[in-house]
C-alpha positions in Angstrom: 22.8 31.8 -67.8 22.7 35.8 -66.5 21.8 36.7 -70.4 18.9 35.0 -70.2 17.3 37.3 -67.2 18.3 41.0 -66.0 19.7 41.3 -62.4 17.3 42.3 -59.6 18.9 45.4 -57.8 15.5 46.0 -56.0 15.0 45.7 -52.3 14.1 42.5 -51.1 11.3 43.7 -49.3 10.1 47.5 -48.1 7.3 48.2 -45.8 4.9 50.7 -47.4 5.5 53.0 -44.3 9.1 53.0 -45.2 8.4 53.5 -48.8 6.2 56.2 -48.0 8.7 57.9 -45.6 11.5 57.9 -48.9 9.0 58.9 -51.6 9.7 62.4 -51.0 13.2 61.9 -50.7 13.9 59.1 -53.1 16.7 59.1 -56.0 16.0 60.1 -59.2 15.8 56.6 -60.9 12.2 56.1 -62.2 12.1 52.5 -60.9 12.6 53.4 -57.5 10.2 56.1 -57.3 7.6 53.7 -58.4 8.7 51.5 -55.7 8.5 54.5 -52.8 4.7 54.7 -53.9 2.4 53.8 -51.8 0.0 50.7 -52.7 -3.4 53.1 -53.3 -1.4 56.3 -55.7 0.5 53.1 -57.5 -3.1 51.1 -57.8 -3.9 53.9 -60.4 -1.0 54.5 -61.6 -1.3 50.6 -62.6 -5.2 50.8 -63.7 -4.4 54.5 -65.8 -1.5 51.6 -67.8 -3.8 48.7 -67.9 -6.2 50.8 -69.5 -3.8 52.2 -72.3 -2.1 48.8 -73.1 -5.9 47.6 -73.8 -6.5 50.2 -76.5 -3.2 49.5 -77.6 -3.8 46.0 -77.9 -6.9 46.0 -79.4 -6.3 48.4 -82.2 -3.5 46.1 -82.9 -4.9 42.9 -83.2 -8.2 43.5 -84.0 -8.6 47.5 -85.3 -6.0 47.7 -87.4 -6.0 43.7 -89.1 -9.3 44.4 -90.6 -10.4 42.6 -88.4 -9.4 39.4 -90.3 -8.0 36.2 -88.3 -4.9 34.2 -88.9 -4.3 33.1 -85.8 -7.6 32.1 -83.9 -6.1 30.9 -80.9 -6.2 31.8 -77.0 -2.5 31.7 -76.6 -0.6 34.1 -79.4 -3.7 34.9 -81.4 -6.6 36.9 -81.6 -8.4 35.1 -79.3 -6.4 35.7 -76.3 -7.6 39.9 -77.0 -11.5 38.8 -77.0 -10.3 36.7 -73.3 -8.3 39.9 -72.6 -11.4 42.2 -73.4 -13.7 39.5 -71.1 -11.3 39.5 -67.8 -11.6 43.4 -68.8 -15.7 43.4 -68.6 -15.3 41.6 -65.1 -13.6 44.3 -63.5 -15.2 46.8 -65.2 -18.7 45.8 -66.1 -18.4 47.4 -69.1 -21.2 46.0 -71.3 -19.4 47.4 -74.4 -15.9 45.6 -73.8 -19.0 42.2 -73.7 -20.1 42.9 -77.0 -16.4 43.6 -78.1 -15.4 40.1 -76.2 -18.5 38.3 -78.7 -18.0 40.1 -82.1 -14.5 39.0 -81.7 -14.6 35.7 -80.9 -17.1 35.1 -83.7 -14.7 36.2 -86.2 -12.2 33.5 -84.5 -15.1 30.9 -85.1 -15.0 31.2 -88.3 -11.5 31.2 -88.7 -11.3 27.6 -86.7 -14.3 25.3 -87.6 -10.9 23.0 -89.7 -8.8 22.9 -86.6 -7.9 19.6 -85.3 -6.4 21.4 -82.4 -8.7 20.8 -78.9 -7.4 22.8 -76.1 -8.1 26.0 -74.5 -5.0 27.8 -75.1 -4.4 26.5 -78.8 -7.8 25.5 -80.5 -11.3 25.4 -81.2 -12.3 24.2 -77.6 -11.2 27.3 -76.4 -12.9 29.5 -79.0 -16.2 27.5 -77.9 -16.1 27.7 -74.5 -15.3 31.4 -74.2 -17.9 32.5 -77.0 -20.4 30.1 -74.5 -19.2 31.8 -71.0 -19.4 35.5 -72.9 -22.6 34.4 -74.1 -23.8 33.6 -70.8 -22.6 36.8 -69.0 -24.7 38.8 -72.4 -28.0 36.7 -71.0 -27.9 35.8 -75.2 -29.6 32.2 -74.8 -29.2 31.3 -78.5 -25.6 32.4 -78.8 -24.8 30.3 -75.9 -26.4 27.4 -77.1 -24.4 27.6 -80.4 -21.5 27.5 -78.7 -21.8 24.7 -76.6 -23.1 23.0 -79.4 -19.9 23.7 -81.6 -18.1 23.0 -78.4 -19.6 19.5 -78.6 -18.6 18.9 -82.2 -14.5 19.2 -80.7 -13.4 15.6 -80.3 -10.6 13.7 -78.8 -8.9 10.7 -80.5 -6.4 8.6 -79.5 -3.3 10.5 -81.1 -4.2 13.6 -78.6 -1.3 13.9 -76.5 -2.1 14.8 -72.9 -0.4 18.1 -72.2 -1.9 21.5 -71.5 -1.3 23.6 -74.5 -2.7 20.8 -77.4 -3.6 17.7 -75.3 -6.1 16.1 -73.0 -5.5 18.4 -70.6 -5.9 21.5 -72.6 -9.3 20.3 -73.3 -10.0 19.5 -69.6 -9.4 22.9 -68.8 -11.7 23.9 -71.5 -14.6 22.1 -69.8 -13.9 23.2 -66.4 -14.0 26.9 -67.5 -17.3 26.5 -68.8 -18.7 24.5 -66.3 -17.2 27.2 -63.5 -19.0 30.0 -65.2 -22.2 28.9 -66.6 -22.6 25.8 -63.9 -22.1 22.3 -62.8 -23.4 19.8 -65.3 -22.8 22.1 -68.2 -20.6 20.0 -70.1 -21.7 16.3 -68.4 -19.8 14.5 -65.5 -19.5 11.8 -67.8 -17.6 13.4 -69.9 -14.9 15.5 -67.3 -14.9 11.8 -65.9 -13.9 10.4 -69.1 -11.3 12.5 -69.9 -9.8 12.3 -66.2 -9.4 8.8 -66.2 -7.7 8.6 -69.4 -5.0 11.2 -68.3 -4.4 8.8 -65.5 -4.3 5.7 -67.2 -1.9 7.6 -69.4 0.5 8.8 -66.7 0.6 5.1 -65.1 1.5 3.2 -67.9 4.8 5.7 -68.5 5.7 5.6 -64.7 8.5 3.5 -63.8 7.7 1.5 -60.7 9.1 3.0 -57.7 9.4 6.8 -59.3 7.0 9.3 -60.5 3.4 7.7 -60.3 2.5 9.6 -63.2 4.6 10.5 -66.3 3.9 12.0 -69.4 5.6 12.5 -72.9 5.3 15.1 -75.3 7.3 15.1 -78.9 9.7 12.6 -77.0 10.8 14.4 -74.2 8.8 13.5 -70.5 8.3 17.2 -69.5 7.8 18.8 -66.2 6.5 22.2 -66.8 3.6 23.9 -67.2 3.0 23.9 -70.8 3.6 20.6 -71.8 4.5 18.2 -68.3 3.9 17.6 -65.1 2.8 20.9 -64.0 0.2 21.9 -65.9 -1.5 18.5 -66.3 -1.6 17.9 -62.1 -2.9 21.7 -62.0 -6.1 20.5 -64.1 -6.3 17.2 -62.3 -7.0 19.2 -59.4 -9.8 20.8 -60.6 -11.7 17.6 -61.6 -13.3 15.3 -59.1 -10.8 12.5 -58.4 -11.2 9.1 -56.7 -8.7 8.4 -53.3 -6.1 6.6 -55.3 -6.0 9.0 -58.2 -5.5 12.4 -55.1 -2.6 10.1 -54.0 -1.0 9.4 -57.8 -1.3 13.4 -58.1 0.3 14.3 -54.9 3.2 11.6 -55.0 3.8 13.4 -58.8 3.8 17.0 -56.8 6.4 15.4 -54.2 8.6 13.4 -56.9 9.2 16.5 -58.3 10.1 18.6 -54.7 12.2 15.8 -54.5 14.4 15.7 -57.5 14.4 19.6 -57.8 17.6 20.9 -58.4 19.7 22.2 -55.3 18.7 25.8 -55.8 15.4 25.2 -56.1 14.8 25.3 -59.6 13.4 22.3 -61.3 14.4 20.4 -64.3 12.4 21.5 -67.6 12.1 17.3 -68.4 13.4 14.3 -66.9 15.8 14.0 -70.1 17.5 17.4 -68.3 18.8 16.8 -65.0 21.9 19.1 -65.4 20.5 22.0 -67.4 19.7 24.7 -64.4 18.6 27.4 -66.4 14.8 28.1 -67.0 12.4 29.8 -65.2 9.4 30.4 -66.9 5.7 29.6 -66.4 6.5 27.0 -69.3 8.9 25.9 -67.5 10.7 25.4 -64.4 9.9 26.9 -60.9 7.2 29.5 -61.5 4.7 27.1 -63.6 5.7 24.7 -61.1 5.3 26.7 -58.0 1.8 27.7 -59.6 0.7 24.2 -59.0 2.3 23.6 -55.6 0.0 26.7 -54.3 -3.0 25.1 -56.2 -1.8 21.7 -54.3 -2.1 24.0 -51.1 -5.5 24.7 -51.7 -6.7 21.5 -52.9 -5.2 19.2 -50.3 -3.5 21.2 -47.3 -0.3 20.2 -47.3 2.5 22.7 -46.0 5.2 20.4 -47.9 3.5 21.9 -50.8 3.6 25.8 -49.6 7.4 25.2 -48.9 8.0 24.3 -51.7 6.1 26.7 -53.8 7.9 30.1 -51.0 11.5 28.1 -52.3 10.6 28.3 -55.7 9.3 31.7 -55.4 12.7 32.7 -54.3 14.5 31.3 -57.3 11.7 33.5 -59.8 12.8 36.8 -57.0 16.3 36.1 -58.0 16.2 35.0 -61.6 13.2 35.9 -62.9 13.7 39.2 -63.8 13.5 37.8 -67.7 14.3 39.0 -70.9 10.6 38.6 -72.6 7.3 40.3 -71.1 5.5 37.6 -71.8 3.2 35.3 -69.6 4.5 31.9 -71.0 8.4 32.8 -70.8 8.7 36.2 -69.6 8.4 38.7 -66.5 4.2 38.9 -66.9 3.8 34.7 -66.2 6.4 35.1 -63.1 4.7 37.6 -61.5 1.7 35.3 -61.3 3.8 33.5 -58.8 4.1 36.3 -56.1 0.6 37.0 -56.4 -1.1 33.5 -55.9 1.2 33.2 -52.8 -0.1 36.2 -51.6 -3.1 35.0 -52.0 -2.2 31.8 -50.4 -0.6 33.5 -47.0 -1.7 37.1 -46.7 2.1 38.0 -46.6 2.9 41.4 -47.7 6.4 40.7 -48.7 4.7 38.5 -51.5 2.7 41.6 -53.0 5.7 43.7 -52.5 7.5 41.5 -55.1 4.5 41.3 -57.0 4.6 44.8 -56.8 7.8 45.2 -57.7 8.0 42.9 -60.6 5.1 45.2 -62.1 7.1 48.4 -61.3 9.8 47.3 -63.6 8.1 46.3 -66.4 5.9 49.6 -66.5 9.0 51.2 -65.9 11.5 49.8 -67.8 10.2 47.2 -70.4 9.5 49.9 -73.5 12.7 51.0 -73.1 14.5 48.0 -73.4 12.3 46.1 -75.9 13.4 49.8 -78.1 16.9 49.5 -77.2 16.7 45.2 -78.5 17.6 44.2 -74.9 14.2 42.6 -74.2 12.6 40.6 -76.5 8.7 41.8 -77.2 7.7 38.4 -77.9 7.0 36.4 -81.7 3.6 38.0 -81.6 4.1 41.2 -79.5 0.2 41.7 -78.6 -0.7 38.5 -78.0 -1.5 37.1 -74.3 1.2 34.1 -73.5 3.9 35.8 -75.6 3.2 39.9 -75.5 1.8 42.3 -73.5 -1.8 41.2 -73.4 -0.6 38.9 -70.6 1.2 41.9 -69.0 -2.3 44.1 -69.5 -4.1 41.4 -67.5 -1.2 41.3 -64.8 -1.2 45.3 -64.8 -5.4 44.9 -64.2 -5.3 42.6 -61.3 -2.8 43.6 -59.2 -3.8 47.0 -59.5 -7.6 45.6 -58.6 -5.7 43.7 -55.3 -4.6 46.7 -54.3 -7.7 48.4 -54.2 -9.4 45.4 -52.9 -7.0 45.8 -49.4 -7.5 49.3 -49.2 -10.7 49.8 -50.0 -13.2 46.4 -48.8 -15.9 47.7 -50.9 -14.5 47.4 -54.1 -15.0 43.7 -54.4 -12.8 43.1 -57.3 -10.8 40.3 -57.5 -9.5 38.5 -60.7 -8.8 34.9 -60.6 -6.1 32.5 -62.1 -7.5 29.2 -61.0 -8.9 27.4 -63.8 -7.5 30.3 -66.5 -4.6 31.2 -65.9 -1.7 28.5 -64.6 
């Protein structure tokens, strides 16, 4: 199981008056030092690498290609840099990364109008609904309209499964991001509505009577992660308007789940894998998991849900120090963990770990992805499997830390609704 993550020597926790006292004085190991910084000097530090990972990024996926698309989508494709470039123009307001965002997503139209994929991450819905949002932000009317349009054209049928990354789910999400950025009503009630209450119906008829509530297969297997189970279909359910027995299907899924956990908080990556303790990825196990217990915070108020989320947090401290950079099984997507509790709580010791998570891979990850002890991912620059989800990690919790020392700056990038 230890080959699959490296060993975290770092503190548990360091107050940044401590760190501050030792930076002078600390050791000569890199990681350390990075760790002795204090929050504002290590802010830039992070923004100075966010910055350079961008270029990087883009020259390699979209410079250097020819700017030709093979692989359109949000998660491991070309996509995911236009929807790197847009969280970049909301920090920024850099018109030029806009116009960047747009020409680039309307080479990935193009490249998709034959996909019978639907979702955000993985097809033509997502293309749609970012073109529409980036659109939007460009006050380009027409543009906009053609992509709602297109986005109308992407259907559901029957065979859809109704996961996150190609299901009912993924498409969900699809209409929630538009709807949160251009406005309510933007893609019809009726339709959110629709979708909703088929997931549901879905998830009752697999549930066994006196278990889950809801259940959900994909390929065969009844998953409980992020990217195909449980987790990342309740995280969308919570974004959609639900009626009183449909909030109480969701939250007895959440609380199945705590309750079938495995005794060191992990959780199972299906319910065909009750003895293998050994992921921890956004995909799955704890930290996709803990992602939606948070969201479960702030949807219905329940501390069951916040203990739960701190326990699994834990197990991503002490094991999630993993051997990919990626968001969807590697260091970038665990990360995301720390932050949304510290988000959740105010605790410190949250951004410290967020903090620290960050430190190593600025630190470290090159190195070891040279040496072929981390893996760089199947498509290195792309968002869910590269570091284009590490540039957006870089980004925002370098924009936190600014945020808590200086209340002015009011930049604050989200993971609800984009990012599980």
């Amino acid at each position: 199981m230890a080959d699959r993550f490296f060993p975290n020597i770092m503190p548990d926790f360091v107050t940044e008056a401590a760190a501050a006292a030792t930076e002078d004085s600390s050791t000569g190991d890199s990681l350390m030092k990075l760790l002795s910084m204090p929050y504002p000097s290590l802010s830039q530090r992070f923004q100075r690498a966010g910055l350079d990972l961008k270029e990087t990024i883009v020259m390699e996926t979209w410079g250097l290609s020819g700017q030709s698309v093979q692989d359109f989508t949000l998660y491991s494709g070309t996509l995911g840099s236009a929807f790197l470039i847009f969280k970049s123009y909301q920090v920024t307001n850099n018109k030029n990364d806009l116009f960047l965002c747009l020409q680039i997503v309307k080479a990935c139209d193009s490249a998709s109008p034959a996909s019978r994929d639907v979702t955000f991450l993985c097809g033509r819905a997502g293309v749609c609904a970012l073109g529409a949002v980036a659109a939007k932000y460009a006050n380009d009317q027409d543009l906009q309209n053609y992509y709602l349009n297109q986005f109308g054209e992407v259907k559901l049928s029957k065979n859809h499964p109704d996961e996150l990354l190609y299901g009912r789910s993924g498409y969900l999400w699809a209409c929630l991001f538009i709807n949160k950025h251009i406005g309510e009503g933007t893609i019809p009630h009726t339709t959110i509505r629709a979708v909703t209450v088929e997931i549901i119906k879905n998830g009752r008829a697999l549930a066994k009577k006196g278990g889950c509530p809801l259940m959900y297969e994909w390929y065969g297997e009844r998953y409980w992660g992020a990217a195909h189970g449980l987790a990342g279909i309740m995280h969308v359910l919570m974004d959609a308007e639900l009626k009183l027995d449909e909030v109480e299907d969701v939250k007895g899924t959440l609380k199945y789940m705590i309750n079938n956990r495995f005794p060191s908080g992990n959780y199972p990556a299906s319910e065909e894998d009750w003895k293998r303790d050994v992921l921890v990825h956004w995909c799955h196990g704890a930290p996709g998991i803990a992602l939606t217990l948070v969201k479960a915070v702030q949807v219905f108020g329940d501390k069951e849900f916040l203990q739960a989320a701190v326990d699994a947090a834990e197990i991503v401290w002490n094991r999630g120090l993993l051997k990919r950079v990626g968001i969807c099984h590697g260091i970038s997507g665990n990360t995301y963990v720390f932050l949304a509790l510290y988000r959740m709580t105010g605790s410190i010791e949250f951004l410290y770990r967020a903090k620290a998570f960050a430190s190593f891979l600025l630190d470290r990850a090159h190195k070891l992805i040279s040496a072929g002890e981390m893996h760089g991912g199947d498509s290195p620059y792309s968002l869910f499997e590269g570091i284009g989800g590490f540039r957006i990690y870089i980004k925002l919790i370098s924009s936190i830390f600014i945020f808590i020392f200086d209340p002015l700056v009011l930049v604050v990038l989200t993971i609800e609704g984009e990012f599980i």
